[in-house]
C-alpha positions as a LaTeX table, in Angstrom:
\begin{tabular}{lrrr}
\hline
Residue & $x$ (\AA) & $y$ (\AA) & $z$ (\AA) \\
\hline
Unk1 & 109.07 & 72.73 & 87.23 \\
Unk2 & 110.98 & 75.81 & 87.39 \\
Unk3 & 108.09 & 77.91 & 87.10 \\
Unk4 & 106.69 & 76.08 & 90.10 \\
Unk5 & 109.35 & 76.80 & 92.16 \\
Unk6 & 109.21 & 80.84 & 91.11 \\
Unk7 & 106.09 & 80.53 & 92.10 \\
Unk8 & 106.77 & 79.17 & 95.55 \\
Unk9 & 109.33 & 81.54 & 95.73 \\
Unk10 & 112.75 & 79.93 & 94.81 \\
Unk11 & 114.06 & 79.07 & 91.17 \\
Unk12 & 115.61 & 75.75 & 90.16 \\
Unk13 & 119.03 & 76.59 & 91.21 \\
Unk14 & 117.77 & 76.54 & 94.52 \\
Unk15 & 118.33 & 80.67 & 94.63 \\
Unk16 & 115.32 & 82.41 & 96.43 \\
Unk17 & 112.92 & 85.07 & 94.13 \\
Unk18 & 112.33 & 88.41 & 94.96 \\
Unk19 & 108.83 & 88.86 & 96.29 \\
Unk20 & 108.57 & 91.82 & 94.07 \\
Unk21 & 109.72 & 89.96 & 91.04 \\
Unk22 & 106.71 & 86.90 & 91.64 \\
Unk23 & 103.65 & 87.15 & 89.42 \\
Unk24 & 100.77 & 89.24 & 90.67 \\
Unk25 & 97.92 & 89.60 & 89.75 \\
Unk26 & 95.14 & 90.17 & 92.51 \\
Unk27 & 91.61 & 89.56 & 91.84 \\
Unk28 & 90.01 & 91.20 & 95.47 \\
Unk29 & 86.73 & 89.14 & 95.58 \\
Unk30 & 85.04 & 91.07 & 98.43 \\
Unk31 & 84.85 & 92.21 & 101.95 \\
Unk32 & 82.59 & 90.56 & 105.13 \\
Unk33 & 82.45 & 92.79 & 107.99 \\
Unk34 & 81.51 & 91.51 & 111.62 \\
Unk35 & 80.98 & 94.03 & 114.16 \\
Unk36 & 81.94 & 91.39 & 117.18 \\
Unk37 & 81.44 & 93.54 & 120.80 \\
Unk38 & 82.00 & 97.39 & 120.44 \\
Unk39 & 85.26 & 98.34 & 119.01 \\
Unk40 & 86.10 & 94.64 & 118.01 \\
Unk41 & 85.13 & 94.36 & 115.03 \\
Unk42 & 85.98 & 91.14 & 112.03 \\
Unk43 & 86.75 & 91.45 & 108.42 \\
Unk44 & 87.03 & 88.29 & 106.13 \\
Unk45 & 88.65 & 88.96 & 103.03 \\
Unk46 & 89.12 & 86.89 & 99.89 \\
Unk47 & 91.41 & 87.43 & 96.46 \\
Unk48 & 93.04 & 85.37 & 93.93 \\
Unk49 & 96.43 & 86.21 & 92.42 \\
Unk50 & 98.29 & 87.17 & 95.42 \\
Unk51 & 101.99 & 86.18 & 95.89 \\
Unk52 & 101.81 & 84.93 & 99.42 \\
Unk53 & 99.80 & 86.03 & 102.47 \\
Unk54 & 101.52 & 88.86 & 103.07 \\
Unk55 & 98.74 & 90.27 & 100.32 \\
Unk56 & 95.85 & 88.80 & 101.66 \\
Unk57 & 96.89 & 90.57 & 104.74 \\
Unk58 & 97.14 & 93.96 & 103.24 \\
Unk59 & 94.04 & 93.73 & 101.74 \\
Unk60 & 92.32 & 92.89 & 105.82 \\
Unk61 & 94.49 & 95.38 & 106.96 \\
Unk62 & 92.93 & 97.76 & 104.04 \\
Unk63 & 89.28 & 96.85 & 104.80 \\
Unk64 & 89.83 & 97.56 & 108.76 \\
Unk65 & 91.69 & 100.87 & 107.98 \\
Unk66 & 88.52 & 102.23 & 105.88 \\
Unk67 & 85.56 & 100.89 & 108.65 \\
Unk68 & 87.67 & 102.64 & 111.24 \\
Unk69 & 87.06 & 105.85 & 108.89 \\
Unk70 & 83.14 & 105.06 & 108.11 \\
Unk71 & 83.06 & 104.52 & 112.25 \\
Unk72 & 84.31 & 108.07 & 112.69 \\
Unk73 & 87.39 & 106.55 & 114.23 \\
Unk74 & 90.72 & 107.42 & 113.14 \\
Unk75 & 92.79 & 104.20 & 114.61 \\
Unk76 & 93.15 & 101.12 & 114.65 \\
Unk77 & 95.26 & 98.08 & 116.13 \\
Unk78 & 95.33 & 94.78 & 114.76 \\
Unk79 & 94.54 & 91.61 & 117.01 \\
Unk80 & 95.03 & 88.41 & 115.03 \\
Unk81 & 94.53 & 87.29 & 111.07 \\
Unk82 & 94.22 & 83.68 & 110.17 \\
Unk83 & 95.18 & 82.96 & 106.78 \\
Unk84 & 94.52 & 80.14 & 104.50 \\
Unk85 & 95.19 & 79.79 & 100.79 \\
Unk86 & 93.10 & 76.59 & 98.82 \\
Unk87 & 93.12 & 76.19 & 95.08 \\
Unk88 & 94.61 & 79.71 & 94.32 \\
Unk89 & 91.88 & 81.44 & 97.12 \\
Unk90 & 92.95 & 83.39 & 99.75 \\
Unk91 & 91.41 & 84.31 & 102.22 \\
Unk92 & 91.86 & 86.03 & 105.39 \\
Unk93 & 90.53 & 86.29 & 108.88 \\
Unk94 & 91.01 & 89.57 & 110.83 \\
Unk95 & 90.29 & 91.10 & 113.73 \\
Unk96 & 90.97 & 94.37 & 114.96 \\
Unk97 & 90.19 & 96.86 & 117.34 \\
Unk98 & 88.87 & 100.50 & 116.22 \\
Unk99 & 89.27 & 103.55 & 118.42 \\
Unk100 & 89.00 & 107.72 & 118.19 \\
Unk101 & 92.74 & 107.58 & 120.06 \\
Unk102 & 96.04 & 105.71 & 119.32 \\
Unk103 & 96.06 & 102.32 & 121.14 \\
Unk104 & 98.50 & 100.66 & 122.85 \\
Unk105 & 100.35 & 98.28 & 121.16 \\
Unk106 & 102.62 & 98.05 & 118.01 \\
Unk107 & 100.43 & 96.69 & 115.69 \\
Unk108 & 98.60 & 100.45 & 115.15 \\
Unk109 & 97.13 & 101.87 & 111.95 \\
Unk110 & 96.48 & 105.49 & 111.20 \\
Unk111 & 93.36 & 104.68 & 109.08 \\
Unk112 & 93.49 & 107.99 & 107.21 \\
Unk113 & 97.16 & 107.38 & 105.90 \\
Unk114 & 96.46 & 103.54 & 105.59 \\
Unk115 & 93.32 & 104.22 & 103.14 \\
Unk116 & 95.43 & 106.56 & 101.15 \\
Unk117 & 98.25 & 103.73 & 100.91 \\
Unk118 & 95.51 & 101.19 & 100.20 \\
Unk119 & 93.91 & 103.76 & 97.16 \\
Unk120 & 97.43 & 104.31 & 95.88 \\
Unk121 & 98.60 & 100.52 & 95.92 \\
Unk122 & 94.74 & 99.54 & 94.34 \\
Unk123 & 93.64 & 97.35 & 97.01 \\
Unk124 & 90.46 & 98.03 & 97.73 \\
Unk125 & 88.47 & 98.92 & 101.12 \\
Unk126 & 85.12 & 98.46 & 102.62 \\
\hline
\end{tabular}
């Protein structure tokens, strides 16, 4: 039971874990891209082993920073990402926006500094 409840993210004292200190161990399982209308464009990721959605969402955000690149963009701004976790698979819905200039809005990524995050955490891109 009490490994259960580290995994969820509290021990059986009731005392909350560390996200850093819960197992991972991500297994990326690939990349979809949708190109939606113009600069909108989808990704939907999937990976095992992730702590919580926060890495599902890192590895969408990941995938989005490196099309912007391939697009010959250098930004990026996130719009939404659905995220939905069954029998250890996560999986992720993004969309974002990809543009030569910075957009408006505070959910902006500088793709070239978010790929070289991505390369040096080993989540993978497009």
């Amino acid at each position: 039971m009490a490994a259960l409840l580290a995994t969820l993210g509290a021990c059986s004292e009731g005392e909350e874990v560390a996200r850093e200190d819960l197992p991972f161990e991500p297994v990326y399982r690939g990349i979809d891209t949708r190109l939606l209308d113009g600069d909108l464009v989808g990704f939907i990721v999937e990976m095992e082993g992730a702590r919580d959605a926060e890495d599902v969402e890192d590895y969408a955000r990941c995938a989005a920073a490196q099309y912007t690149l391939i697009r010959g963009y250098g930004f990026a701004r996130h719009v939404r990402t659905r995220v939905a976790q069954e029998s250890g698979v996560w999986r992720a819905d993004a969309v974002y926006t990809v543009s030569p200039a910075l957009p408006q809005g505070l959910q902006t990524i500088d793709a070239t500094v978010a790929v070289e995050d991505c390369a040096a955490r080993g989540i993978p891109t497009v």
